[in-house]
VOPAGU-2260 file (C-alpha; in pm, 1 decimal, decimal comma):
REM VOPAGU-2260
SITE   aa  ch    i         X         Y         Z
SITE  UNK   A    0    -679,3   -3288,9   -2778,7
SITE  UNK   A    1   -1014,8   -3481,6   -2797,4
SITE  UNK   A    2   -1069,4   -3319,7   -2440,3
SITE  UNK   A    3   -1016,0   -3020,3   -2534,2
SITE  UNK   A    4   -1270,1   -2994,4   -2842,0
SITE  UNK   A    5   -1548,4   -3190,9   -2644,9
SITE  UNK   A    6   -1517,5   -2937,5   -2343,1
SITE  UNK   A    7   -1520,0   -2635,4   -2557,6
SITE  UNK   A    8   -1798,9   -2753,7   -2751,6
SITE  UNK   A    9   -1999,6   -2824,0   -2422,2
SITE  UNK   A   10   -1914,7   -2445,7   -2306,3
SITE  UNK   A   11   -2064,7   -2331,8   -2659,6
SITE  UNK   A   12   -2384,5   -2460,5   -2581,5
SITE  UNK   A   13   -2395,4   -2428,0   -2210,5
SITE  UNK   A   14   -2265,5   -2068,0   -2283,6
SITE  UNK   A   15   -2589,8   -2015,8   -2545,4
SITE  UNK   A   16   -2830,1   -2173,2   -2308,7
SITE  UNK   A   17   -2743,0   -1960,4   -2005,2
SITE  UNK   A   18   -2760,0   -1645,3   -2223,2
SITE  UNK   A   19   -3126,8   -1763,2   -2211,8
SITE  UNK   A   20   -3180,9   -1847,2   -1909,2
SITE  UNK   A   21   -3255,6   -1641,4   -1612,3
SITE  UNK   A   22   -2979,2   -1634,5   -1325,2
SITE  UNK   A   23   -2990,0   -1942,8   -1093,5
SITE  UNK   A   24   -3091,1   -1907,5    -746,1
SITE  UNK   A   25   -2884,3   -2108,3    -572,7
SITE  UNK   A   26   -2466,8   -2102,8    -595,7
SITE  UNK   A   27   -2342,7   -2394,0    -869,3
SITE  UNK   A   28   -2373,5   -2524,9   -1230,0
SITE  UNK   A   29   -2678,1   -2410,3   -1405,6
SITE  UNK   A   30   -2729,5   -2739,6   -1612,2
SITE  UNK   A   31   -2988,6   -2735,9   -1864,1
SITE  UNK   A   32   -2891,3   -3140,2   -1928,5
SITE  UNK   A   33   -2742,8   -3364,4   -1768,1
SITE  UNK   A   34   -2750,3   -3703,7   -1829,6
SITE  UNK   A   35   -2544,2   -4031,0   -1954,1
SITE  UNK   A   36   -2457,4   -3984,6   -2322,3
SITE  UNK   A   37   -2438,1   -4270,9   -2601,0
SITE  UNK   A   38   -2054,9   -4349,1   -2675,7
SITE  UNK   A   39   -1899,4   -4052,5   -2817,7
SITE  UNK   A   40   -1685,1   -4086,6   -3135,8
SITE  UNK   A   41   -1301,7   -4163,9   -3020,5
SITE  UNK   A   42   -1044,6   -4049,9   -3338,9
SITE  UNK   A   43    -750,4   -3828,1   -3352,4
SITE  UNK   A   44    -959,5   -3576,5   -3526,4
SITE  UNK   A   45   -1282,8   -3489,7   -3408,0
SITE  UNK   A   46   -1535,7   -3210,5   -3518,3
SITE  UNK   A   47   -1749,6   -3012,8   -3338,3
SITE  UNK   A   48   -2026,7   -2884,0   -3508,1
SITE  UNK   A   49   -2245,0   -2605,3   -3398,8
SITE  UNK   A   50   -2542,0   -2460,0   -3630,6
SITE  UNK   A   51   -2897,3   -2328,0   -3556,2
SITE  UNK   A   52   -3259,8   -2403,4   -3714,1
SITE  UNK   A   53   -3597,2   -2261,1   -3741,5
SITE  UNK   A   54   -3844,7   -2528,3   -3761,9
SITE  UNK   A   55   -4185,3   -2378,9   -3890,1
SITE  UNK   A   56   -4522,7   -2443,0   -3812,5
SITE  UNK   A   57   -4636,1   -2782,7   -3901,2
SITE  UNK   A   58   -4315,5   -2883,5   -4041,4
SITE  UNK   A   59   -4236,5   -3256,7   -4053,6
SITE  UNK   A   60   -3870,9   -3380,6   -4100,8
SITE  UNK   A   61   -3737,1   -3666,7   -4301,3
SITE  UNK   A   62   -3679,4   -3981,1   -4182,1
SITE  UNK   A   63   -3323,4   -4034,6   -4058,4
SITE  UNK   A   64   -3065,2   -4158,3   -3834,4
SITE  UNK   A   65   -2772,7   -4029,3   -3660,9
SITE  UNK   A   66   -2430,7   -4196,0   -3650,3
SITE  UNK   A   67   -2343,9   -3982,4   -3370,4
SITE  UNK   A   68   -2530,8   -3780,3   -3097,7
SITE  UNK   A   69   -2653,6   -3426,3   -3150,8
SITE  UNK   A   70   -2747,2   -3235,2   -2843,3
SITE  UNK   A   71   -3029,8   -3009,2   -2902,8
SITE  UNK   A   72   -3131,3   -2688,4   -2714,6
SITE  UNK   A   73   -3430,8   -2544,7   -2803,1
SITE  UNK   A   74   -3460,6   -2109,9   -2811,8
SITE  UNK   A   75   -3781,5   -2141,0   -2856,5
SITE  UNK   A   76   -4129,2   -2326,3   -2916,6
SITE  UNK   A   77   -4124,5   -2706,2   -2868,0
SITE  UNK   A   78   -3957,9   -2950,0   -3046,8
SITE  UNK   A   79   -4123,6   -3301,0   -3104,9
SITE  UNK   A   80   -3890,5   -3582,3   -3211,0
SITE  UNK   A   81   -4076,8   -3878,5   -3339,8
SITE  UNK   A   82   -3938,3   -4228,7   -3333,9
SITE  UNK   A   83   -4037,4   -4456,6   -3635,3
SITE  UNK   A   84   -4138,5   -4726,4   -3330,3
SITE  UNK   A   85   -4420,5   -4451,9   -3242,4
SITE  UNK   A   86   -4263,7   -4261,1   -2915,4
SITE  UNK   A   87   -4229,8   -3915,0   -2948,5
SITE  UNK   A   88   -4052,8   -3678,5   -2695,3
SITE  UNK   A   89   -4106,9   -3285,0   -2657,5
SITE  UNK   A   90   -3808,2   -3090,2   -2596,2
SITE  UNK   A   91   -3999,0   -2719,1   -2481,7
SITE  UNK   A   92   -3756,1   -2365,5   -2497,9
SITE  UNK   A   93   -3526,6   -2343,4   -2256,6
SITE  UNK   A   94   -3454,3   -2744,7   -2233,3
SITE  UNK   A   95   -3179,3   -2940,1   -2430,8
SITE  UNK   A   96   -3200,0   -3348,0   -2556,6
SITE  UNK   A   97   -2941,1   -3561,5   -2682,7
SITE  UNK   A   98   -3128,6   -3743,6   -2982,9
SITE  UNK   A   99   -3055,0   -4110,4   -3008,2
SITE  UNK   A  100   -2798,2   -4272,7   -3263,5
SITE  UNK   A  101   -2859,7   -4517,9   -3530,0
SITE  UNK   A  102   -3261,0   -4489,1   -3450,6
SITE  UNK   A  103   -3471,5   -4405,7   -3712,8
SITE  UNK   A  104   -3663,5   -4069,3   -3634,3
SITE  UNK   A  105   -3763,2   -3690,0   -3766,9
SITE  UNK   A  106   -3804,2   -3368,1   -3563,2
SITE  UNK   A  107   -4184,9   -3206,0   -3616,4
SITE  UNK   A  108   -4311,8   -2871,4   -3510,6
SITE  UNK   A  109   -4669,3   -2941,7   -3354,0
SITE  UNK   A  110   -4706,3   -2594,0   -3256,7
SITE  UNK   A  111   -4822,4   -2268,2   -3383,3
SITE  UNK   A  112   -4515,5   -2098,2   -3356,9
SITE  UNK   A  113   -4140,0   -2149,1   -3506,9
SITE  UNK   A  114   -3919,3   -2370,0   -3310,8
SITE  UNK   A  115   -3584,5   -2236,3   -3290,1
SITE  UNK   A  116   -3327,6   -2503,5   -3202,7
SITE  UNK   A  117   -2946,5   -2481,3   -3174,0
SITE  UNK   A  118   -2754,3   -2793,6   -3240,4
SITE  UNK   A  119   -2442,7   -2969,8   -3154,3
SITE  UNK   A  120   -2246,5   -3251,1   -3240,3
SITE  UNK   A  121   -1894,7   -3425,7   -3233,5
SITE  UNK   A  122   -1805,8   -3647,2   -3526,2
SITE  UNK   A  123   -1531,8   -3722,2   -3709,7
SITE  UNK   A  124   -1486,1   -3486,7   -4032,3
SITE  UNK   A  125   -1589,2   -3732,9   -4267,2
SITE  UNK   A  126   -1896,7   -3876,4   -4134,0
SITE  UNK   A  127   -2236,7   -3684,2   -4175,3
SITE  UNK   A  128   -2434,1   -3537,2   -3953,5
SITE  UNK   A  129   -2742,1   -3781,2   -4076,9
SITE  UNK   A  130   -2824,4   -4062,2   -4305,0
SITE  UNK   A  131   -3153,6   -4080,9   -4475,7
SITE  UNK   A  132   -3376,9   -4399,2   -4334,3
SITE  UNK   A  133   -3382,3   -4628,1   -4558,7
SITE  UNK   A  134   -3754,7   -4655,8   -4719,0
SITE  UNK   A  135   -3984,9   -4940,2   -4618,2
């Protein structure tokens, strides 16, 4: 069953980022990301959770952390994720990131346009999607 909700939530957003995306060129997968995910959750109930967001103009986030990892496609504009240790990495339309878990960071729009994100994650029902950072 876990299978089954982790692959259909994958084919959500692959499905969402290939409507975007302009036919590949060669024959095979048209990946948008690939790469070596933190340990997903592992219960006998798992939910996927699939919502968009419109980050305007000069918008900076609240601090917070995330117990599990969200995948993050951006529609359109660039998303800047800022870490509390100082890095910050720009996710432009048309790419995807995986945010980190249980790292303290916030999601800014440094541009002069909205950013338009849609976002996906796989947690069990009763944990949240974030937790505040604690202040300091």
């Amino acid at each position: 069953m876990k299978s089954i909700v982790l692959v259909c939530a994958f084919v959500c957003v692959a499905s969402a980022a290939q409507a975007q995306q302009p036919a590949p060129q060669n024959p095979g997968p048209n990946f948008i990301l690939r790469q070596i995910a933190p340990t997903l959750p592992t219960k006998e109930q798992l939910e996927v959770r699939v919502r968009t967001s419109t980050i305007q103009p000069g918008a900076v986030g609240q601090w917070h952390t995330h117990p599990t990892p969200p995948i993050v496609y951006v529609v359109e504009g660039t998303l800047s994720v800022e870490r509390k240790d100082g890095e910050t990495v720009h996710t432009q339309a048309g790419q995807a990131a995986i945010e980190p878990i249980n790292t303290v960071i916030r999601a800014t729009n440094k541009g002069q346009t909205p950013v338009k994100l849609v976002i996906f994650q796989v947690s069990p029902p009763e944990v949240p999607e974030s937790h505040p950072a604690p202040s300091q």
